[in-house]
C-alpha positions as CSV (number, residue, x, y, z in Angstrom):
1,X,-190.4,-36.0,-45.7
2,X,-191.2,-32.4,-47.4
3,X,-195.1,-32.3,-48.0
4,X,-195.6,-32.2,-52.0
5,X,-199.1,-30.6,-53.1
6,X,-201.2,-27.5,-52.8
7,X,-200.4,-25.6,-49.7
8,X,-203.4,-25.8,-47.6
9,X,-205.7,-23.1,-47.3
10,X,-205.0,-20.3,-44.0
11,X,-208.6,-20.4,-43.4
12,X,-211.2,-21.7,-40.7
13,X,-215.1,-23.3,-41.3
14,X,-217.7,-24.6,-38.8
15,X,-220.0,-27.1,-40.4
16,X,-223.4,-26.8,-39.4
17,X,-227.3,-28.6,-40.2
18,X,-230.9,-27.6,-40.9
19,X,-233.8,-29.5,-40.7
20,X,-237.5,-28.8,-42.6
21,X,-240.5,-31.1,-42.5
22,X,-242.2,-31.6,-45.9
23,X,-245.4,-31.2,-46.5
24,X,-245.7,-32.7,-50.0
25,X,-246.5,-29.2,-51.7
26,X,-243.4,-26.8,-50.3
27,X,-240.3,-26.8,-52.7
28,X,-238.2,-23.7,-51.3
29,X,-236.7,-23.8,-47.6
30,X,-234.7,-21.1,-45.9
31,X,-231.0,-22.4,-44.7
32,X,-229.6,-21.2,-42.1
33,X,-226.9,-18.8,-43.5
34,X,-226.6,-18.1,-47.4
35,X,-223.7,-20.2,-49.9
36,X,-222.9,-19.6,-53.1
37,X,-222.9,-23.1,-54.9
38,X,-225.1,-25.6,-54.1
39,X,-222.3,-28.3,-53.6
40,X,-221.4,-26.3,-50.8
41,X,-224.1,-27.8,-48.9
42,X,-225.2,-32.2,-48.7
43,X,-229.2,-32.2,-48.9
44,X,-230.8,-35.2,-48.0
45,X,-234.1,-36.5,-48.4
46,X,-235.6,-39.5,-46.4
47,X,-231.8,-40.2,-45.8
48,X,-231.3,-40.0,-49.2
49,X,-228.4,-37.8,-50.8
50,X,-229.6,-35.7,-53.3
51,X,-227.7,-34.4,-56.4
52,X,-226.4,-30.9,-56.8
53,X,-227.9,-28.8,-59.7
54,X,-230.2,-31.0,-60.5
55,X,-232.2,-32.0,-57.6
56,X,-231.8,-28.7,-56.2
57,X,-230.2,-24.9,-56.4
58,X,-229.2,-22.7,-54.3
59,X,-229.3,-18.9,-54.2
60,X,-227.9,-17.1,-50.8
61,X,-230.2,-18.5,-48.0
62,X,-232.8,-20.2,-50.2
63,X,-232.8,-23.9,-51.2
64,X,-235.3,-24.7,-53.3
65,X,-235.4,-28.6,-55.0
66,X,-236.8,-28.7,-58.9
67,X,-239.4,-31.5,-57.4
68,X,-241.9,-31.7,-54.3
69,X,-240.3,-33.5,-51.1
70,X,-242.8,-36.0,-50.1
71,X,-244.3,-35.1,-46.6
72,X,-242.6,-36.0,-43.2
73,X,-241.1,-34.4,-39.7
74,X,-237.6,-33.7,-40.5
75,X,-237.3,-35.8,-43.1
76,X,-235.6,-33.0,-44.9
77,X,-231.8,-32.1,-43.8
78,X,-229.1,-29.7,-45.5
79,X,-225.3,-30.2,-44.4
80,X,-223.1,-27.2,-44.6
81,X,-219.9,-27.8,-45.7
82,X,-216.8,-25.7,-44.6
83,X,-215.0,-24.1,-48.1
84,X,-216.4,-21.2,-50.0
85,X,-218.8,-19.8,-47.4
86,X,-220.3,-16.4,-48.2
87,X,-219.6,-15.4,-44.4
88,X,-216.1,-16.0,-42.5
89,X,-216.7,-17.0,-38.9
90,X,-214.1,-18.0,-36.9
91,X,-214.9,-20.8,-34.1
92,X,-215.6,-19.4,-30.9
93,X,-212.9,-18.6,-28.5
94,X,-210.1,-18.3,-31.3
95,X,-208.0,-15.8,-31.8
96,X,-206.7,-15.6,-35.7
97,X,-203.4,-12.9,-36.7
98,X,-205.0,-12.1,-40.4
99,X,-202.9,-9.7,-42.8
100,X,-206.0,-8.4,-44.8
101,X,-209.8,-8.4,-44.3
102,X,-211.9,-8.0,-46.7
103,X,-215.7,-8.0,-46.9
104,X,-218.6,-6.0,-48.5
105,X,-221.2,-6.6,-45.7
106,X,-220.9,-5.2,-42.1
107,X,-218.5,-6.6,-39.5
108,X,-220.4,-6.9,-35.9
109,X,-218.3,-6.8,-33.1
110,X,-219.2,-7.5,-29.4
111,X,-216.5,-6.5,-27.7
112,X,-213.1,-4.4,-28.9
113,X,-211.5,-4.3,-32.1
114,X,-208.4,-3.5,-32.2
115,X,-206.1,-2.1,-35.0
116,X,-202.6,-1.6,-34.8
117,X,-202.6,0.3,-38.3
118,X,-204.5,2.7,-40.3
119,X,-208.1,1.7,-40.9
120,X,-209.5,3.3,-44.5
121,X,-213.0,4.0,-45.3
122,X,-214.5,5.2,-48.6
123,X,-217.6,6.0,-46.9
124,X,-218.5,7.5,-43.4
125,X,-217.6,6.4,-39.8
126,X,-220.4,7.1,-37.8
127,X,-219.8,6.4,-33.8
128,X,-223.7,5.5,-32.0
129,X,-222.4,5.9,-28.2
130,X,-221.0,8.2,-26.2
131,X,-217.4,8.9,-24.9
132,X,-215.6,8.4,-21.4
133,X,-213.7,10.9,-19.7
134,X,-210.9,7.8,-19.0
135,X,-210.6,7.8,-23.2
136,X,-207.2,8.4,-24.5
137,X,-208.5,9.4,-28.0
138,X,-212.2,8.9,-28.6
139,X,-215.1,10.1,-31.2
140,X,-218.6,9.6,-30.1
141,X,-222.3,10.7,-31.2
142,X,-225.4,11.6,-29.1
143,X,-228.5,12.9,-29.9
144,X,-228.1,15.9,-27.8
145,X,-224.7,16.9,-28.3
146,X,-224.1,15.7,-31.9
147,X,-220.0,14.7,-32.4
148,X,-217.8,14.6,-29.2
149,X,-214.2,14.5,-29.4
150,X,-212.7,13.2,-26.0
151,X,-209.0,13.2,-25.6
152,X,-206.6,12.9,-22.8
153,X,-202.6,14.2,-23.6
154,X,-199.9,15.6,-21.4
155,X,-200.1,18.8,-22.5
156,X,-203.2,18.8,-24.6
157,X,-206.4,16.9,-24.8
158,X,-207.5,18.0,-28.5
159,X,-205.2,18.9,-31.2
160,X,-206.4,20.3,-34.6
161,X,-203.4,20.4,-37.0
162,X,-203.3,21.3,-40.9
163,X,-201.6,19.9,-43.4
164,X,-198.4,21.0,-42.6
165,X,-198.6,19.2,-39.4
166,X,-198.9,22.7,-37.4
167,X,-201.2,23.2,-34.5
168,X,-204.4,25.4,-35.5
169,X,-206.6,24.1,-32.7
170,X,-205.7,23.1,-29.2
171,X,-207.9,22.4,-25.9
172,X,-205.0,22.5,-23.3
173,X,-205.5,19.4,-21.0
174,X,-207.9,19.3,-18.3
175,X,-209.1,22.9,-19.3
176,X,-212.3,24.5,-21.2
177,X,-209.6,27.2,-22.6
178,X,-209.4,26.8,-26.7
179,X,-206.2,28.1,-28.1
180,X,-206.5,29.4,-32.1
181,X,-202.9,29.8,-33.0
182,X,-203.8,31.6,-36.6
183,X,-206.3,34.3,-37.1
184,X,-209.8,33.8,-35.7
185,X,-212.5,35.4,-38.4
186,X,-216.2,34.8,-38.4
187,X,-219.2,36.9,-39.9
188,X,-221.2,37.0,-37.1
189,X,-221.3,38.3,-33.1
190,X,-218.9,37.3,-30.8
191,X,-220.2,37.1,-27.0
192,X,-217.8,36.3,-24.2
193,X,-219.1,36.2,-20.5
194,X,-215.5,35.5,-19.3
195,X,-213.4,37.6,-21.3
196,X,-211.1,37.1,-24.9
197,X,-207.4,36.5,-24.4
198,X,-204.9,36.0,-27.5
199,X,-201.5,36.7,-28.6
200,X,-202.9,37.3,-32.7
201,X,-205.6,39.2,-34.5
202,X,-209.5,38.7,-33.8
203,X,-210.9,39.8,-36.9
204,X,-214.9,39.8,-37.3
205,X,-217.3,40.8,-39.6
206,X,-219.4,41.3,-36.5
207,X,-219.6,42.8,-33.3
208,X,-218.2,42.2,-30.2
209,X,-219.8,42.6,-27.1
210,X,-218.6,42.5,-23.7
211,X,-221.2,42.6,-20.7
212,X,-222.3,45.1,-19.1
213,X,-219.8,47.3,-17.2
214,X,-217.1,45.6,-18.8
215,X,-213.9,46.3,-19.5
216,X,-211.5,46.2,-22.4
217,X,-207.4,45.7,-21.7
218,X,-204.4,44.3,-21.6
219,X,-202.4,41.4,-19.5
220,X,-200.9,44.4,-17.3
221,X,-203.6,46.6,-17.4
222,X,-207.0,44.7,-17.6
223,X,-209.3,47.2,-17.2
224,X,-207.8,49.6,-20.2
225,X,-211.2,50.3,-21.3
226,X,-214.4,50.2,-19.2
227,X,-217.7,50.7,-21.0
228,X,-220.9,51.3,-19.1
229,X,-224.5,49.7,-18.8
230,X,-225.1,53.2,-21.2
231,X,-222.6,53.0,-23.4
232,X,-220.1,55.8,-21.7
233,X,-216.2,54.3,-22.3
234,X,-213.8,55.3,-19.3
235,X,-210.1,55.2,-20.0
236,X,-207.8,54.3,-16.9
237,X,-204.9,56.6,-19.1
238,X,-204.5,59.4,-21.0
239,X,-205.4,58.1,-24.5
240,X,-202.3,58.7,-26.7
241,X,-203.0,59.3,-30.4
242,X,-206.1,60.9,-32.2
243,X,-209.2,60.3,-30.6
244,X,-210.9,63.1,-32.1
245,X,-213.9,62.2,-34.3
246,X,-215.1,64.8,-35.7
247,X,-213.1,68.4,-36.6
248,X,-213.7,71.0,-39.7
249,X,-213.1,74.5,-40.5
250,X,-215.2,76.9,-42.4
251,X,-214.3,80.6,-43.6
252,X,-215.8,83.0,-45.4
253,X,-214.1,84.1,-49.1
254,X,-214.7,87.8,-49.3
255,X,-215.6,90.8,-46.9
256,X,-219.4,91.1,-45.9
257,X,-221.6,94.0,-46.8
258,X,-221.3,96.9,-44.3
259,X,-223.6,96.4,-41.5
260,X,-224.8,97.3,-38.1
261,X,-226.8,94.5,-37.4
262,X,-226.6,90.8,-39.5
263,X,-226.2,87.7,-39.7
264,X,-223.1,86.2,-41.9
265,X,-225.1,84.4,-44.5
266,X,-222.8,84.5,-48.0
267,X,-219.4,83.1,-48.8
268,X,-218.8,80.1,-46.4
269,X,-216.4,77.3,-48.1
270,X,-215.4,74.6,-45.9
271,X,-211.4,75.0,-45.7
272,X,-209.6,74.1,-48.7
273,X,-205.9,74.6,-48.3
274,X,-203.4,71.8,-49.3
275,X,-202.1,71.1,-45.0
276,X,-206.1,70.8,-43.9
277,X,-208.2,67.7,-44.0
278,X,-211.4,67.9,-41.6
279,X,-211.3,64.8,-39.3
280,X,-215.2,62.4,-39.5
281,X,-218.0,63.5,-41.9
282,X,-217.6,67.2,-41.6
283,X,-220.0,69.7,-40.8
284,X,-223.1,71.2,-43.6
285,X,-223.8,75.0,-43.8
286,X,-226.5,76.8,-45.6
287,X,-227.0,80.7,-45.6
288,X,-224.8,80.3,-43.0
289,X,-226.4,78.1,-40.4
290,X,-224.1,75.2,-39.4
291,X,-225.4,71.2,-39.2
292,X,-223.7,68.8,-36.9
293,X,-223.1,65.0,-38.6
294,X,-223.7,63.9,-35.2
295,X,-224.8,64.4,-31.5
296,X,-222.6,64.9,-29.1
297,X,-220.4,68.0,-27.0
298,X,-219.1,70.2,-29.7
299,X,-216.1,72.7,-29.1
300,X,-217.1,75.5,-31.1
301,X,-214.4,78.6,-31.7
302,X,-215.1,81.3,-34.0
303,X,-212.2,83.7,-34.9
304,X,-213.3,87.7,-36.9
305,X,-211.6,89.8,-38.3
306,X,-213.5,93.0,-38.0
307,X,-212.8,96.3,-40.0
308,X,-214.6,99.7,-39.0
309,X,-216.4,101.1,-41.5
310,X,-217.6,104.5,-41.7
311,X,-216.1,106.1,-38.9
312,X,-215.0,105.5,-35.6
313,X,-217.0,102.5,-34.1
314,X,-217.3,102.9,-29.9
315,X,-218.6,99.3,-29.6
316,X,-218.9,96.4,-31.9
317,X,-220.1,92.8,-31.3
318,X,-219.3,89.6,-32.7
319,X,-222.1,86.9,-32.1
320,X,-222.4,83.5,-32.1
321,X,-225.8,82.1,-31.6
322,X,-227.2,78.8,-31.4
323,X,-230.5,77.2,-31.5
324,X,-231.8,73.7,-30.1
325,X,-235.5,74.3,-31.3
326,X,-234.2,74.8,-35.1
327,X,-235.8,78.2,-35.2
328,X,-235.0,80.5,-32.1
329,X,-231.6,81.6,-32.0
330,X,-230.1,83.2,-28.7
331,X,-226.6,84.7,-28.2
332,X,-224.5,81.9,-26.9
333,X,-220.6,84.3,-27.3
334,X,-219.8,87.7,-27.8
335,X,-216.3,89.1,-28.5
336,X,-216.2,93.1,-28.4
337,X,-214.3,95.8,-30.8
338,X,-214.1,99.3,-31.1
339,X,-211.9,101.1,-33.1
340,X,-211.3,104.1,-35.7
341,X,-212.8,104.2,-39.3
342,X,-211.0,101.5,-41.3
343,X,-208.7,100.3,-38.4
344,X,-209.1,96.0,-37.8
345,X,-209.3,94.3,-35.1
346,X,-209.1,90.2,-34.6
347,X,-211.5,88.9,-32.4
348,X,-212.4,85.6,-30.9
349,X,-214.9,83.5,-28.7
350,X,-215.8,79.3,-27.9
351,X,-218.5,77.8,-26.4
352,X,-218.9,74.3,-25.5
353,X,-222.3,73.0,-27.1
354,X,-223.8,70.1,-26.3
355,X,-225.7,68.7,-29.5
356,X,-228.4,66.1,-28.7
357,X,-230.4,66.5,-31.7
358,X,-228.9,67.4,-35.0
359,X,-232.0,68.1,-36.7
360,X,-232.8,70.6,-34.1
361,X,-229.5,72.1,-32.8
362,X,-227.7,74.3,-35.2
363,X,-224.8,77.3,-34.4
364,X,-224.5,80.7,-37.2
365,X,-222.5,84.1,-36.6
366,X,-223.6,87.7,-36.7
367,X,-222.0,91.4,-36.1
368,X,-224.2,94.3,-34.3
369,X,-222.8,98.0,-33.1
370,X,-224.3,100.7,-31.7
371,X,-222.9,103.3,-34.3
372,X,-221.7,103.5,-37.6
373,X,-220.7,100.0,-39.8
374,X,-218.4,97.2,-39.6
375,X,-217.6,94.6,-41.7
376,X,-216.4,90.8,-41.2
377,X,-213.1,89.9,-44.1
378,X,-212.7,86.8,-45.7
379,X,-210.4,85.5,-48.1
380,X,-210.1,81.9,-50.2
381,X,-206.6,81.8,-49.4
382,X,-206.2,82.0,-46.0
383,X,-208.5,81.9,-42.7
384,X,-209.5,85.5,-41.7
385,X,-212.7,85.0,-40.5
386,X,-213.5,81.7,-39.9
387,X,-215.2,78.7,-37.1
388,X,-213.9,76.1,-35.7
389,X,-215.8,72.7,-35.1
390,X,-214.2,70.0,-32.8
391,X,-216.3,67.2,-31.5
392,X,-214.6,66.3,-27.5
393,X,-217.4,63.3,-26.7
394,X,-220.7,61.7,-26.4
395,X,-223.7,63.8,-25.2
């Protein structure tokens, strides 16, 4: 026959007892685990039942009677029932199959629990132990190493992904490699003792520095770049491209006075036509001394044209002096003329000049002859007389 009544509740209990002794004065005991209505437990005094809410109240783990129990050894006893317990504990041994689980308090668990679906928390999950190198996917906490992540796939142990389910992060499996698919940035330095390999941009804010007597290269051609203990960078080719950092022109704009023996002090502009753009900072001039923007070896070529002045000139010179004291200057080039009154002649001369202090090494040019005048022409529009500044390396 069909059973007709309430269907009976899916849900386990465990009755249980506790025992106090009166002492004639005590009115509040402590039960054994807390209920919420005070028929939810059978107290009994000297064997005799006592009635709910009025006899006594409950409140959690606290029984407390609205008279004084006479005194007596265990002449006190509570009887827990089994519905509408504050705690669900299932009886030892069982296993129960239970759609939903709800609590506000903390679940303790001895041994595994296991979820076949997704488990939701509005606050924090915070692991206390540490991981096992036999974990398939596992977060753990210790004090010294803070969050570990231990995983264990076929082809990679951790994966980071966003939230278009695309790889950002992965630890390969059974490496220590880290592979960043996107672009790595970060504000700060970036020190490698075994090397940086990837297939996309590093971008820092920083520096990056390899140890030293490293090298900088490529997957064919690892040692591209190798940089000294002192900072001096060795290419294994011949660099293709600019690798010139510092070139400028100067010229002068109009002819010099006629002279026998001067320096070339007035009427230096740093070269202005439309095709030229010096190359770095670009070298200062004043009165005609030139300033390097920084130290290092300096190709320095100076191209004159110099007009005879006053008749024929046997021997002229073209100087170019330098100084490394910022004061003496000695005669570093010469390029020689001669020639009839009026007639020009185009001159030029380099030196190599190794700047190691630019407060203190500085280059100019001068003319000298032996007999009659010359004279050094300029012009705004093109070079005539003019120097050349190209900066080939460190000191």
């Amino acid at each position: 026959m069909a059973y007709n009544g309430i269907v009976p509740s899916q849900t386990f209990g465990q009755g249980s007892k506790d025992s106090f002794d009166g002492d004639g004065s005590t009115t509040a005991f402590t039960l054994s685990k807390a209920v919420k209505l005070a028929t939810d437990i059978e107290v009994f005094v000297g064997n005799v039942r006592q009635e709910p809410d009025v006899a006594y109240t409950v409140s959690g783990v606290t029984l407390t009677f609205t008279g004084t129990p006479a005194s007596g050894t265990g002449n006190i006893y509570a009887v827990h029932q089994t519905a509408n317990q504050g705690t669900l504990v299932p009886p030892t041994g069982r296993a129960e199959n239970l759609s939903t689980l709800v609590t506000s308090g903390t679940i303790t668990s001895g041994g595994t629990v296991a979820v076949t679906g997704n488990v939701t928390a509005t606050g924090t999950v915070e692991p206390a132990g540490d991981t096992a190198a036999g974990d398939n996917a596992a977060i753990g906490f210790t004090a010294a190493e803070g969050l570990i992540l231990t995983g264990q796939g076929s082809t990679n142990d951790v994966t980071i992904k966003n939230d278009a389910d695309a790889d950002v992060i992965e630890i390969p499996t059974g490496t220590t490699n880290v592979t960043v698919a996107g672009t790595l940035g970060t504000g700060g330095l970036i020190t490698s003792g075994a090397g940086i390999t990837g297939a996309g941009l590093l971008t820092t804010g920083g520096n990056i520095v390899i140890p030293n007597a490293g090298t900088i290269g490529s997957a064919g051609d690892a040692d591209s770049i190798a940089i000294s203990s002192g900072g001096v960078v060795t290419f294994s080719q011949i660099p293709v491209g600019a690798f010139i950092p510092e070139y400028d022109i100067h010229r002068i704009t109009t002819n010099t006075d006629n002279t026998a023996d001067a320096y070339i002090t007035a009427n230096w502009e740093r070269c202005d036509d439309a095709e030229f753009e010096k190359i770095g900072t670009g070298l200062s001039q004043s009165s005609g001394i030139f300033s390097f923007p920084s130290t290092g070896k300096y190709l320095i070529t100076a191209f004159l044209s110099v007009q005879a002045r006053s008749g024929t000139v046997p021997q002229g010179k073209t100087n170019l002096y330098t100084t490394t004291d910022n004061s003496t200057y000695v005669v570093s080039a010469v390029a020689e003329m001669h020639g009839a009154a009026d007639q020009v002649t185009t001159v030029s001369m380099s030196i190599l000049f190794d700047v190691t202090n630019t407060t203190t090494h500085k280059v100019r040019l001068g003319l000298i002859t032996a007999a009659n005048n010359i004279r050094a022409l300029g012009s705004s529009a093109e070079n005539r007389t003019y120097i050349t500044f190209m900066k080939l390396g460190a000191t």
